[in-house]
mmCIF file of the N, C-alpha and C atoms, coordinates in Angstrom:
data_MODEL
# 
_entry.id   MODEL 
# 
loop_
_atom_site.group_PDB 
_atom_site.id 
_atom_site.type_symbol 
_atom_site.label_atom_id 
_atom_site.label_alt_id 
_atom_site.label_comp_id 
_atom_site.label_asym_id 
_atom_site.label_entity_id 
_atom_site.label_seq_id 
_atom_site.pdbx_PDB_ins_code 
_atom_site.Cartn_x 
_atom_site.Cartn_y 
_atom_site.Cartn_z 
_atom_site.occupancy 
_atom_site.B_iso_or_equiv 
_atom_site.pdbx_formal_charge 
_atom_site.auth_seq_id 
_atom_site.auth_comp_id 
_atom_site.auth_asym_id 
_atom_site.auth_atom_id 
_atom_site.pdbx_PDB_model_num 
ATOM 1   N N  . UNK A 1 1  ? -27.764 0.884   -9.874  1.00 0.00 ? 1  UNK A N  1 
ATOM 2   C CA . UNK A 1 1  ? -26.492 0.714   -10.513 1.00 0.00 ? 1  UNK A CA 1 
ATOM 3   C C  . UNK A 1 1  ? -26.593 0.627   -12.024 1.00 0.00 ? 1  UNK A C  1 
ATOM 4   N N  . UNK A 1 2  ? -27.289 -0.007  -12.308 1.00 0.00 ? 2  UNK A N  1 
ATOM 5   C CA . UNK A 1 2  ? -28.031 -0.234  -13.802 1.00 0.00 ? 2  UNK A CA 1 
ATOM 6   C C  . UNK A 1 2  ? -29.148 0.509   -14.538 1.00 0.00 ? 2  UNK A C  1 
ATOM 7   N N  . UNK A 1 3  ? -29.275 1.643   -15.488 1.00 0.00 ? 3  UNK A N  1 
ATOM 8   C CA . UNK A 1 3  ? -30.510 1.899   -16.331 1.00 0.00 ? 3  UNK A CA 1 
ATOM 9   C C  . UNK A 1 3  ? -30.583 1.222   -17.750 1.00 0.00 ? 3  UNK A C  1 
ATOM 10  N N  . UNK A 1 4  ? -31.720 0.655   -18.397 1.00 0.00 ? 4  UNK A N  1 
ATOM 11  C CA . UNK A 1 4  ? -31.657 0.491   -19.403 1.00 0.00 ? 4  UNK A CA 1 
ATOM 12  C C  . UNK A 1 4  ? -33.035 0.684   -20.063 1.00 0.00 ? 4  UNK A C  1 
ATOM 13  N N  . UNK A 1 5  ? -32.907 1.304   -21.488 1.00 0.00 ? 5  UNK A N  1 
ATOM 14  C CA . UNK A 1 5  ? -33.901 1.365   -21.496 1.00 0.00 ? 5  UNK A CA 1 
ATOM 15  C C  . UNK A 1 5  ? -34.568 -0.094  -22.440 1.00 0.00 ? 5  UNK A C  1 
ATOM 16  N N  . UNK A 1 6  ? -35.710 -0.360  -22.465 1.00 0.00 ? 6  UNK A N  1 
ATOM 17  C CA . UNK A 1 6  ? -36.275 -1.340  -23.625 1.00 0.00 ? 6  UNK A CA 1 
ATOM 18  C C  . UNK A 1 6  ? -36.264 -1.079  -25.169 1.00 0.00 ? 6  UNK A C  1 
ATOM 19  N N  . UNK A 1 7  ? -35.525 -2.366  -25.784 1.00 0.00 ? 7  UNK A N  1 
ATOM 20  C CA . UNK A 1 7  ? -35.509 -2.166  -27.205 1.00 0.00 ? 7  UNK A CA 1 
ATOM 21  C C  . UNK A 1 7  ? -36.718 -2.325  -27.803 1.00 0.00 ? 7  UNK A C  1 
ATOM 22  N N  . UNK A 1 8  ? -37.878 -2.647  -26.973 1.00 0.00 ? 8  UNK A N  1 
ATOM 23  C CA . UNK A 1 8  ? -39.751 -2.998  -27.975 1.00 0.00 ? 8  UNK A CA 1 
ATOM 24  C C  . UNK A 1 8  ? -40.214 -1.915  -27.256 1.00 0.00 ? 8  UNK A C  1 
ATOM 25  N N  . UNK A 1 9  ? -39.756 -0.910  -26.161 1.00 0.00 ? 9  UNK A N  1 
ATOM 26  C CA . UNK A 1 9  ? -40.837 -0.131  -25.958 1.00 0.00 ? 9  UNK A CA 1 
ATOM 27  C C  . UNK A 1 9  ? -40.048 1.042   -26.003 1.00 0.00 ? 9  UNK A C  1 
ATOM 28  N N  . UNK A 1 10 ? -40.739 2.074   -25.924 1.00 0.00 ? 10 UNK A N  1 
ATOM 29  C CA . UNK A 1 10 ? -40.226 3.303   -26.201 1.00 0.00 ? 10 UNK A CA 1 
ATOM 30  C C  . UNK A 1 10 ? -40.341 4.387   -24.703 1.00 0.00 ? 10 UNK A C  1 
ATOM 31  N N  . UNK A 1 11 ? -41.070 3.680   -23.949 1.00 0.00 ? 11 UNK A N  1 
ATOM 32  C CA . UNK A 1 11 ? -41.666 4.466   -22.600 1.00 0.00 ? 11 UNK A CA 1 
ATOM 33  C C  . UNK A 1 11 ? -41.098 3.258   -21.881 1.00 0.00 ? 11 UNK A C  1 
ATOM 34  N N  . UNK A 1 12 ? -40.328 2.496   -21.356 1.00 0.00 ? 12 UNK A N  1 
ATOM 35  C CA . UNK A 1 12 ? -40.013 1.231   -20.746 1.00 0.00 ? 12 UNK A CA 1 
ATOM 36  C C  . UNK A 1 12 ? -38.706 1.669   -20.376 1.00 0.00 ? 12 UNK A C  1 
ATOM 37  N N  . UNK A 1 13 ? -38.442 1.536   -19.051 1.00 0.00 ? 13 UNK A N  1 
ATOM 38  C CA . UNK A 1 13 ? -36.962 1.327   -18.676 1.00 0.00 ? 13 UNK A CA 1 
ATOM 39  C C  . UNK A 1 13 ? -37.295 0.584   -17.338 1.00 0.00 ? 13 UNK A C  1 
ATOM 40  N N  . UNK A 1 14 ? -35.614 -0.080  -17.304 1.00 0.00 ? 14 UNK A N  1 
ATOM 41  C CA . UNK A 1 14 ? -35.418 -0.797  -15.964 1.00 0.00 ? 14 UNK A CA 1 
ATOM 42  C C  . UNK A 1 14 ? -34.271 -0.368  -15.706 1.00 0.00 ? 14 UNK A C  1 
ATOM 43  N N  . UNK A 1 15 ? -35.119 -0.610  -14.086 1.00 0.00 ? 15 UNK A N  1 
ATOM 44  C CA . UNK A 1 15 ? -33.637 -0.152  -12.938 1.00 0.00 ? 15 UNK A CA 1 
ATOM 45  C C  . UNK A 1 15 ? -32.989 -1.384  -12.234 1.00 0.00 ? 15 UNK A C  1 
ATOM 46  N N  . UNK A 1 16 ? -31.793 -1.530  -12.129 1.00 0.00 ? 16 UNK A N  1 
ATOM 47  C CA . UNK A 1 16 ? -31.317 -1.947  -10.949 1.00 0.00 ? 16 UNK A CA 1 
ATOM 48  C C  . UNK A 1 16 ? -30.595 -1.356  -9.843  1.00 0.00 ? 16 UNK A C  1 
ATOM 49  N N  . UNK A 1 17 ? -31.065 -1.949  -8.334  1.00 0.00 ? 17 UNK A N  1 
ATOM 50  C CA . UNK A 1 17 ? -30.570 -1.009  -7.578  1.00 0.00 ? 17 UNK A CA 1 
ATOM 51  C C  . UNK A 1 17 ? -30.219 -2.030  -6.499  1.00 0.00 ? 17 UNK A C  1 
ATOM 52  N N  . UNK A 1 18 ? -29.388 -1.218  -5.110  1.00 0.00 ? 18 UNK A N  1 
ATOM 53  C CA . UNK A 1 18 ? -28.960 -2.018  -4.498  1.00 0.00 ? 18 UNK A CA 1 
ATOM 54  C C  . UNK A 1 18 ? -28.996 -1.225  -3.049  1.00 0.00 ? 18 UNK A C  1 
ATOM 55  N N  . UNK A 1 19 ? -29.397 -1.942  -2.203  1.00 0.00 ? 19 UNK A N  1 
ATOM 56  C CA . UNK A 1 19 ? -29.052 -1.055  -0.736  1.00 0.00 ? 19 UNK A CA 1 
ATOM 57  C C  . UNK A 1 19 ? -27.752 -0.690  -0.295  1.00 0.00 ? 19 UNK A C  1 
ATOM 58  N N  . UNK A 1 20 ? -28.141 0.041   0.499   1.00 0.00 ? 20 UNK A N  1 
ATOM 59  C CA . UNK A 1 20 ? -26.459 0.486   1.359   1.00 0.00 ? 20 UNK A CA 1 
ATOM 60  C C  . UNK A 1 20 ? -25.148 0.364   0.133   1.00 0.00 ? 20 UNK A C  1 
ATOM 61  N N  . UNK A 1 21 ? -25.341 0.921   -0.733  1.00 0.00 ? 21 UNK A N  1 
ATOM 62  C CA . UNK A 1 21 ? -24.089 1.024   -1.612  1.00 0.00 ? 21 UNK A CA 1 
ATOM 63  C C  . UNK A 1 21 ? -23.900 0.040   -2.266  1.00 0.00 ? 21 UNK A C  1 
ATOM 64  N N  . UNK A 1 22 ? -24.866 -1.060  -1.996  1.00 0.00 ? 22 UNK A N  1 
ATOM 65  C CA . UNK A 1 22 ? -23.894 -2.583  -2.740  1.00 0.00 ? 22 UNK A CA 1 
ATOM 66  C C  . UNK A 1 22 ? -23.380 -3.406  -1.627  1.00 0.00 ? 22 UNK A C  1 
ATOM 67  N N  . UNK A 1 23 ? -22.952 -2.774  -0.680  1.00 0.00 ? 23 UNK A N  1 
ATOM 68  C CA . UNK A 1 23 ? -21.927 -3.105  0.033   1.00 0.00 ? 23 UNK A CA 1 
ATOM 69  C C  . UNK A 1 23 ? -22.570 -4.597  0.446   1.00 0.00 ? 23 UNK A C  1 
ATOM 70  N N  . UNK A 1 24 ? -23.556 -4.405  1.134   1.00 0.00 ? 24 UNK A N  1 
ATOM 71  C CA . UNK A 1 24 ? -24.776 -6.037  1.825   1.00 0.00 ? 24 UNK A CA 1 
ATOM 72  C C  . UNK A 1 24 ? -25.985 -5.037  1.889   1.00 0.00 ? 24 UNK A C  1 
ATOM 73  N N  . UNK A 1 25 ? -26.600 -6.149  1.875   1.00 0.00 ? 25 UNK A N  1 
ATOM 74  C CA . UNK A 1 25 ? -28.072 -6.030  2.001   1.00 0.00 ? 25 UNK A CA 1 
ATOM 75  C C  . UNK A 1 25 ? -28.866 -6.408  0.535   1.00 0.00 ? 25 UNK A C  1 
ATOM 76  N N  . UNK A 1 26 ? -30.213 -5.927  0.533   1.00 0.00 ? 26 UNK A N  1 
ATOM 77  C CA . UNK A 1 26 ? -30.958 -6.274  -0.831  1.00 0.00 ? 26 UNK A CA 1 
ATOM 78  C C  . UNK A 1 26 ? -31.299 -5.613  -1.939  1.00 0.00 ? 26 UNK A C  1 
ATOM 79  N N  . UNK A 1 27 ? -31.191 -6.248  -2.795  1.00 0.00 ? 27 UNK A N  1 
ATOM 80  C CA . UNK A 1 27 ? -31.515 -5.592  -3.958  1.00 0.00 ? 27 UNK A CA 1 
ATOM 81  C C  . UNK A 1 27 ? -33.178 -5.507  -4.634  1.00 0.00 ? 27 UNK A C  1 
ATOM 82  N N  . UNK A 1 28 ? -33.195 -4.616  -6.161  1.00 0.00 ? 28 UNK A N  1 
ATOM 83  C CA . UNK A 1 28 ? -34.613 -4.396  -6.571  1.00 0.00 ? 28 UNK A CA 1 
ATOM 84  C C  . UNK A 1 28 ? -34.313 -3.967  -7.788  1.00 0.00 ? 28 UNK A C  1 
ATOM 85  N N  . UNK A 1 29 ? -35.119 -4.728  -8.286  1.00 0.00 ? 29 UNK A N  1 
ATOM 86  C CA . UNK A 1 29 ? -35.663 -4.080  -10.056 1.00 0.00 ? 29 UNK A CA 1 
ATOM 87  C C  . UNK A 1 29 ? -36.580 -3.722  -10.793 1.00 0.00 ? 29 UNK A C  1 
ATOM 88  N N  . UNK A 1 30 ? -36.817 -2.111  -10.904 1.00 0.00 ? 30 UNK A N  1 
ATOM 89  C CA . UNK A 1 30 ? -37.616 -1.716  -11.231 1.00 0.00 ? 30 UNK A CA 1 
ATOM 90  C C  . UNK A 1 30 ? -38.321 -1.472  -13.257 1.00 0.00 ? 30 UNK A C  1 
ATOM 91  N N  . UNK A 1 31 ? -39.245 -2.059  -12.974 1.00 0.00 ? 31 UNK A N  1 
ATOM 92  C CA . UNK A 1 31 ? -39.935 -2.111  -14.243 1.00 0.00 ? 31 UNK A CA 1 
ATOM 93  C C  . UNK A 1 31 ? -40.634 -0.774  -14.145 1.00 0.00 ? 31 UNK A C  1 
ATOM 94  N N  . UNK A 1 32 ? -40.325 0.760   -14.853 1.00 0.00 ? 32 UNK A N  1 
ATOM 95  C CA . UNK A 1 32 ? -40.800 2.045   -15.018 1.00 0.00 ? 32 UNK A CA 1 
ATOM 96  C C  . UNK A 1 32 ? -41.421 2.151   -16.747 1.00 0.00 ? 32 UNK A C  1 
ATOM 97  N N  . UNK A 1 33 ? -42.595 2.531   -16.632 1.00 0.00 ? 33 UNK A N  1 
ATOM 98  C CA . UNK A 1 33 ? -43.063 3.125   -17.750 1.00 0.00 ? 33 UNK A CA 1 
ATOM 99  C C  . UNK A 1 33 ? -43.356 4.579   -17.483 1.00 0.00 ? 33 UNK A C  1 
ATOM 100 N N  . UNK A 1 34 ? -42.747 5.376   -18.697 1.00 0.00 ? 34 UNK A N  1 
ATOM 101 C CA . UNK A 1 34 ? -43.011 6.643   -18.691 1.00 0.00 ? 34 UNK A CA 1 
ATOM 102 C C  . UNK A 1 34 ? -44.098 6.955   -19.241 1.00 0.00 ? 34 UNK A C  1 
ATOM 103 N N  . UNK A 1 35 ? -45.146 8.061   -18.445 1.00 0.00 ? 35 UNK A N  1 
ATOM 104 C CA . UNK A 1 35 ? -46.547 8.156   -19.064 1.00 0.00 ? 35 UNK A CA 1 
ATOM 105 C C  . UNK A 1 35 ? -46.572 9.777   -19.566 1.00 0.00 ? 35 UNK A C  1 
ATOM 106 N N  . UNK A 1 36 ? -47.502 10.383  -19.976 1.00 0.00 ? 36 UNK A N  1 
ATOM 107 C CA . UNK A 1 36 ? -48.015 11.994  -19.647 1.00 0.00 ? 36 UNK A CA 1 
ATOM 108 C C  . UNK A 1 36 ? -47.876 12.558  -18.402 1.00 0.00 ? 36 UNK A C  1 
ATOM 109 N N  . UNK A 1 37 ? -48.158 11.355  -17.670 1.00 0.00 ? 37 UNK A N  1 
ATOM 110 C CA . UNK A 1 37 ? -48.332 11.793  -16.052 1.00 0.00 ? 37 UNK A CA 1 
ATOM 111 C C  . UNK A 1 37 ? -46.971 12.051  -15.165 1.00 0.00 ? 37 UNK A C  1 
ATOM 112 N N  . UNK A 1 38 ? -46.418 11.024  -15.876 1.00 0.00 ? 38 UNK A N  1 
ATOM 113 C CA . UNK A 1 38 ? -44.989 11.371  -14.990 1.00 0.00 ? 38 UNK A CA 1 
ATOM 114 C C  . UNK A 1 38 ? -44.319 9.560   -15.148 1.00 0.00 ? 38 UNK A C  1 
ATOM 115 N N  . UNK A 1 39 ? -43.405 9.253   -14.346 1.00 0.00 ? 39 UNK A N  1 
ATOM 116 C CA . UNK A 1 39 ? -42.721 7.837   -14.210 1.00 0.00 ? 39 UNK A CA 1 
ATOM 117 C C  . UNK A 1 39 ? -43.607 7.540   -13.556 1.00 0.00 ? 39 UNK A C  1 
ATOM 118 N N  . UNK A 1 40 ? -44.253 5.741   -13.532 1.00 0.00 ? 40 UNK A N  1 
ATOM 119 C CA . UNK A 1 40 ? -44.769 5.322   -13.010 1.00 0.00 ? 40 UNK A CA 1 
ATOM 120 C C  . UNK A 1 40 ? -44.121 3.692   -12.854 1.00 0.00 ? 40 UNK A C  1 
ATOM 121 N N  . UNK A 1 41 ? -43.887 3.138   -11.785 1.00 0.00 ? 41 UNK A N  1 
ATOM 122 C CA . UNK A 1 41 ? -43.532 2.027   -11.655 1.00 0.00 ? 41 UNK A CA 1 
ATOM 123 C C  . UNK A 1 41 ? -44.417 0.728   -11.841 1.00 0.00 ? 41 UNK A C  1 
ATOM 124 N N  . UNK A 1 42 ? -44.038 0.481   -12.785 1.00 0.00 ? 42 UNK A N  1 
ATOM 125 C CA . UNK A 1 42 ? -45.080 -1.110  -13.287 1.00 0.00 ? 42 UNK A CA 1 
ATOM 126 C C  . UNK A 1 42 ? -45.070 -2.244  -12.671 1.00 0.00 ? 42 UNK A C  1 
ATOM 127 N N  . UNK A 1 43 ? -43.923 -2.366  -12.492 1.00 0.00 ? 43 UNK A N  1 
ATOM 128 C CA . UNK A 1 43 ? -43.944 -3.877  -11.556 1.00 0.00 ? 43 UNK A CA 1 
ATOM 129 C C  . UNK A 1 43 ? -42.059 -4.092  -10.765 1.00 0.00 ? 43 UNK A C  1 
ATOM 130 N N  . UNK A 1 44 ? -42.028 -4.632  -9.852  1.00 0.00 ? 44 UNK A N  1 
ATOM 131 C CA . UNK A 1 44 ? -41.309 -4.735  -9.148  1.00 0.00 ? 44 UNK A CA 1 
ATOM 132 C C  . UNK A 1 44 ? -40.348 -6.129  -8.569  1.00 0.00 ? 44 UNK A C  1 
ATOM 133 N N  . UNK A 1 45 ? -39.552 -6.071  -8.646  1.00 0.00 ? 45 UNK A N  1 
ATOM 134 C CA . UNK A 1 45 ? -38.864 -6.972  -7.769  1.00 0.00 ? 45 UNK A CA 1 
ATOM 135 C C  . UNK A 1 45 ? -37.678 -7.028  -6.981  1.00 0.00 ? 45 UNK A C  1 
ATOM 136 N N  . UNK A 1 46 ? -37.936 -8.028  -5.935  1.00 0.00 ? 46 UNK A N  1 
ATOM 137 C CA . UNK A 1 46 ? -36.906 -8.020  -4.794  1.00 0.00 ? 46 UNK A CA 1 
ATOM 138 C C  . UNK A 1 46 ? -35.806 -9.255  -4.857  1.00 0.00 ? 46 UNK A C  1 
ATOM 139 N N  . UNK A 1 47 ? -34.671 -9.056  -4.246  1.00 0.00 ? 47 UNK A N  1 
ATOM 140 C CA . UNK A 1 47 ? -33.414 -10.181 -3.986  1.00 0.00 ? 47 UNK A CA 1 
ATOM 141 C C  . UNK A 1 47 ? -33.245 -10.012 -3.057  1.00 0.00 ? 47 UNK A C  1 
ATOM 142 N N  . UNK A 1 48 ? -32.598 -11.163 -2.937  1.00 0.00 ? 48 UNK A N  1 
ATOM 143 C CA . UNK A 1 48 ? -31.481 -10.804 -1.136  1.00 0.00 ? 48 UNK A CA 1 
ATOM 144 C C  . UNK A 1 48 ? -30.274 -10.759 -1.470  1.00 0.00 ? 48 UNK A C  1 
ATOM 145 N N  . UNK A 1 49 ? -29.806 -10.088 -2.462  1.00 0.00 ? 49 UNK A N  1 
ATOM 146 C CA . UNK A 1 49 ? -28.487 -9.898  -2.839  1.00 0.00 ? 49 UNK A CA 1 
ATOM 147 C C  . UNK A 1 49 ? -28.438 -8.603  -3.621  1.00 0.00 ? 49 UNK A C  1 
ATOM 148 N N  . UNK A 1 50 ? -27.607 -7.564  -3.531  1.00 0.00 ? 50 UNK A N  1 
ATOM 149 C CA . UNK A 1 50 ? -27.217 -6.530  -4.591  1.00 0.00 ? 50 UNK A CA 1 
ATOM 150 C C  . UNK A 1 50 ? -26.938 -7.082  -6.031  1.00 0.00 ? 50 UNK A C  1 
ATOM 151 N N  . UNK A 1 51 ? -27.861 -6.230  -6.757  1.00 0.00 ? 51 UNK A N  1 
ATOM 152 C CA . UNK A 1 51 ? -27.923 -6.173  -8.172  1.00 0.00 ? 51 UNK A CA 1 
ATOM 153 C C  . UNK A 1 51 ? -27.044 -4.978  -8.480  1.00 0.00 ? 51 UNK A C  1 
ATOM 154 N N  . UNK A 1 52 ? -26.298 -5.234  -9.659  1.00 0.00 ? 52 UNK A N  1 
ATOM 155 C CA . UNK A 1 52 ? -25.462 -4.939  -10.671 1.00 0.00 ? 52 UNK A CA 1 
ATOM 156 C C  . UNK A 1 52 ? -25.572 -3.988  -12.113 1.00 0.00 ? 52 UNK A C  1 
ATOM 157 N N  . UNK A 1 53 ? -26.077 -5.151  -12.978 1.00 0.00 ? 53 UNK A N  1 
ATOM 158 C CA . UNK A 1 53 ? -26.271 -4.515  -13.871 1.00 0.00 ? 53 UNK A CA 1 
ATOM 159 C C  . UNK A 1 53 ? -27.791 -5.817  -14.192 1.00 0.00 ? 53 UNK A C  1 
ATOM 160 N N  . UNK A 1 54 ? -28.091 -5.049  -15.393 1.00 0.00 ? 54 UNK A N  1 
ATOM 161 C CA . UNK A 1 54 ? -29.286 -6.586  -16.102 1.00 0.00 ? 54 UNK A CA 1 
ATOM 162 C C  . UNK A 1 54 ? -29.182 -5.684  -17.518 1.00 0.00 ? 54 UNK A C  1 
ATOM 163 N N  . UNK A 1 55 ? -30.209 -6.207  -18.326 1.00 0.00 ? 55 UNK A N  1 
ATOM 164 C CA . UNK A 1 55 ? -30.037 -6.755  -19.594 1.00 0.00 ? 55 UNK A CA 1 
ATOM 165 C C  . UNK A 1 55 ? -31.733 -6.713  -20.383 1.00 0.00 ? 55 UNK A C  1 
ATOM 166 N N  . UNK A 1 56 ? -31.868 -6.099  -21.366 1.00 0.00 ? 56 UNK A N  1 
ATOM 167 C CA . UNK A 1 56 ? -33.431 -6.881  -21.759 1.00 0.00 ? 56 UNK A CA 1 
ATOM 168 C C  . UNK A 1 56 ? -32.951 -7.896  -22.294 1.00 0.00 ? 56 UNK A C  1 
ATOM 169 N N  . UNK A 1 57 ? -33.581 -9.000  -22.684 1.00 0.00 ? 57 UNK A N  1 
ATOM 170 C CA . UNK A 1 57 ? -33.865 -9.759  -23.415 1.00 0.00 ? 57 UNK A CA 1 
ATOM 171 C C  . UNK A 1 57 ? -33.953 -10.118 -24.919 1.00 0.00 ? 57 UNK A C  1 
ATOM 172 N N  . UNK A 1 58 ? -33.220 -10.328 -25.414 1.00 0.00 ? 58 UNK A N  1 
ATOM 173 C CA . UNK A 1 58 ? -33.586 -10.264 -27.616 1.00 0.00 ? 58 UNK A CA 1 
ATOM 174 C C  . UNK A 1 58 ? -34.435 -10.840 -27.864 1.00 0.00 ? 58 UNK A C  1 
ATOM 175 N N  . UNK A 1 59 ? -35.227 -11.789 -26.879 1.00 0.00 ? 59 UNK A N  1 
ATOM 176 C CA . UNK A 1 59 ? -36.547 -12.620 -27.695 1.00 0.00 ? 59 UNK A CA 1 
ATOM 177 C C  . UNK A 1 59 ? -37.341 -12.575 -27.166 1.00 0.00 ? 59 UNK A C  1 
ATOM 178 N N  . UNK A 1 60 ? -37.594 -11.798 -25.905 1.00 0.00 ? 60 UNK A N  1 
ATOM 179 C CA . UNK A 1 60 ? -38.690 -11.641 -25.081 1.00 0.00 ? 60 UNK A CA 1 
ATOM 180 C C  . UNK A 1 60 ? -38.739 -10.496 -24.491 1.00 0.00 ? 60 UNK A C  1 
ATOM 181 N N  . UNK A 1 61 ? -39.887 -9.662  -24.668 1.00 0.00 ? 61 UNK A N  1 
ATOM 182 C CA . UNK A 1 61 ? -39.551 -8.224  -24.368 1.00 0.00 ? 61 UNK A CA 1 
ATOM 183 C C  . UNK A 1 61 ? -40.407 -8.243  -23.049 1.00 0.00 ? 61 UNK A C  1 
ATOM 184 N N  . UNK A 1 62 ? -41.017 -9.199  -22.292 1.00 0.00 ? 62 UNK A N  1 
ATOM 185 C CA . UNK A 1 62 ? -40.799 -9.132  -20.909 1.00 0.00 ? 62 UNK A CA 1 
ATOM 186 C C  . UNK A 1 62 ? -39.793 -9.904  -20.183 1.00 0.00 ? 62 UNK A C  1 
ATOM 187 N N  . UNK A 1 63 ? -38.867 -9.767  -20.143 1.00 0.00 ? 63 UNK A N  1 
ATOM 188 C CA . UNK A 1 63 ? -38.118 -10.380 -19.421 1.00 0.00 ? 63 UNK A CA 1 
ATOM 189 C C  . UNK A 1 63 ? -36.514 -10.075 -19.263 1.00 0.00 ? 63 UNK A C  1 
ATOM 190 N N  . UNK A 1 64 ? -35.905 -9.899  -18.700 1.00 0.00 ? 64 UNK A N  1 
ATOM 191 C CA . UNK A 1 64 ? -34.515 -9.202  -17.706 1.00 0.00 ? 64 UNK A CA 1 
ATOM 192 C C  . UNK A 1 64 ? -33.708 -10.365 -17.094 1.00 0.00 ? 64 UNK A C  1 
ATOM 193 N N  . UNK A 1 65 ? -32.129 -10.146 -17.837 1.00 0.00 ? 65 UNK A N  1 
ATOM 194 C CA . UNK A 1 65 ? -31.493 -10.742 -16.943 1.00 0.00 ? 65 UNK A CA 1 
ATOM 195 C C  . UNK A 1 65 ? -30.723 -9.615  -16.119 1.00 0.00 ? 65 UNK A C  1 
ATOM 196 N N  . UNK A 1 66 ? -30.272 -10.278 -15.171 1.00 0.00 ? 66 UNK A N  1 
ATOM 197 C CA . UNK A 1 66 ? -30.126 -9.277  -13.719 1.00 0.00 ? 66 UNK A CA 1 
ATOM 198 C C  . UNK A 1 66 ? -29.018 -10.149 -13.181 1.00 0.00 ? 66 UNK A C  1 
ATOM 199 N N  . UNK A 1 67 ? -27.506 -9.060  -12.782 1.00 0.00 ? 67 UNK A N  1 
ATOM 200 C CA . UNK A 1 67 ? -25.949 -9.393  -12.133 1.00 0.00 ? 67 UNK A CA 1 
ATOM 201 C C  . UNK A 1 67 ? -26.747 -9.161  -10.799 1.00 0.00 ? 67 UNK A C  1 
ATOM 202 N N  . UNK A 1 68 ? -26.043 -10.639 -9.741  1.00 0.00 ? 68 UNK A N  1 
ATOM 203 C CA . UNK A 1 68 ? -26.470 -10.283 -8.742  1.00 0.00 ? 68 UNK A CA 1 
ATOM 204 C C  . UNK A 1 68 ? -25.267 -10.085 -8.017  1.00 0.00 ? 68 UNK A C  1 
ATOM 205 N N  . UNK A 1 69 ? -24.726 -9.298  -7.100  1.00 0.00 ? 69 UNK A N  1 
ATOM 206 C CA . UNK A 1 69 ? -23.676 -9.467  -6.031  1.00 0.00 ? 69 UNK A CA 1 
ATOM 207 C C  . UNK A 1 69 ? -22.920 -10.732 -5.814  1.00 0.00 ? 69 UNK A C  1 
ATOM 208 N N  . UNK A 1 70 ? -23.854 -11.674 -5.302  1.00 0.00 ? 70 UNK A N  1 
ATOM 209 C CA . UNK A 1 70 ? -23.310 -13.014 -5.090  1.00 0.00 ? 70 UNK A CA 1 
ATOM 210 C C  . UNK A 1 70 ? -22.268 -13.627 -6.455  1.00 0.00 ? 70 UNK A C  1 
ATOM 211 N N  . UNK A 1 71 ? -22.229 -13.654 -7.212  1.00 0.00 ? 71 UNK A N  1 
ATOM 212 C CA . UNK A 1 71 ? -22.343 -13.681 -8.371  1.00 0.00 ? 71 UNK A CA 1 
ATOM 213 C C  . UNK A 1 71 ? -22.332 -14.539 -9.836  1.00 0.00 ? 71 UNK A C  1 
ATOM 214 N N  . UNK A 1 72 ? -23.706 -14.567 -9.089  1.00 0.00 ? 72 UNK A N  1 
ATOM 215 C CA . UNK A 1 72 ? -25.176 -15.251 -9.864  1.00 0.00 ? 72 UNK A CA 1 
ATOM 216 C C  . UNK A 1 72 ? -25.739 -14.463 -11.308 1.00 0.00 ? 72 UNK A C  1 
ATOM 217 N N  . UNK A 1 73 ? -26.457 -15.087 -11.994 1.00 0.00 ? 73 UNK A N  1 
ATOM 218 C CA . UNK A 1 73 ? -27.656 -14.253 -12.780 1.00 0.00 ? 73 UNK A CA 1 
ATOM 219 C C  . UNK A 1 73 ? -28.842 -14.393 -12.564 1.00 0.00 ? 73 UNK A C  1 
ATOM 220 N N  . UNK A 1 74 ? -29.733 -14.052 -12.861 1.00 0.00 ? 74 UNK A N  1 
ATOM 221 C CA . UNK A 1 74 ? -30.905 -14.200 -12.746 1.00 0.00 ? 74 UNK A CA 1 
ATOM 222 C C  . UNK A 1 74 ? -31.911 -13.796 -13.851 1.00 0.00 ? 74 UNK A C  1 
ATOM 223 N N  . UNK A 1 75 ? -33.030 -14.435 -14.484 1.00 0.00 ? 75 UNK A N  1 
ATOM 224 C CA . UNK A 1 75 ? -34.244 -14.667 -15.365 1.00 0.00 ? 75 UNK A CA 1 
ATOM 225 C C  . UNK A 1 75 ? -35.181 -13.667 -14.589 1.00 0.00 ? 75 UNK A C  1 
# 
């Protein structure tokens, strides 16, 4: 539902995504760095709720806030 790319990296984007449309089920956010090689997924995470949208961070360039379905945020 969400792309963004990173304001400290230049090869950095995150995804948010959501099963079955959003509708129920779980969500995931993908940490992608783009290489020579192609997209490669860096690191990963799971919810038990559909994600929305998220956000980098202004003071920490690891770290994502993330809309969850329920509607929560999340660090």
């Amino acid at each position: 539902y969400a792309v963004k790319y990173s304001p400290y990296y230049d090869s950095r984007i995150a995804v948010a995504a959501s099963a079955n449309y959003g509708i129920v089920g779980n969500g995931r956010v993908f940490c992608l760095g783009m290489t020579a090689q192609g997209i490669r997924a860096e690191k990963t995470f799971d919810t038990n709720d559909a994600l929305y949208d998220l956000a980098w961070s202004e003071v920490n360039e690891n770290q994502l806030a993330v809309a969850c379905g329920d509607g929560s945020a999340s660090l």
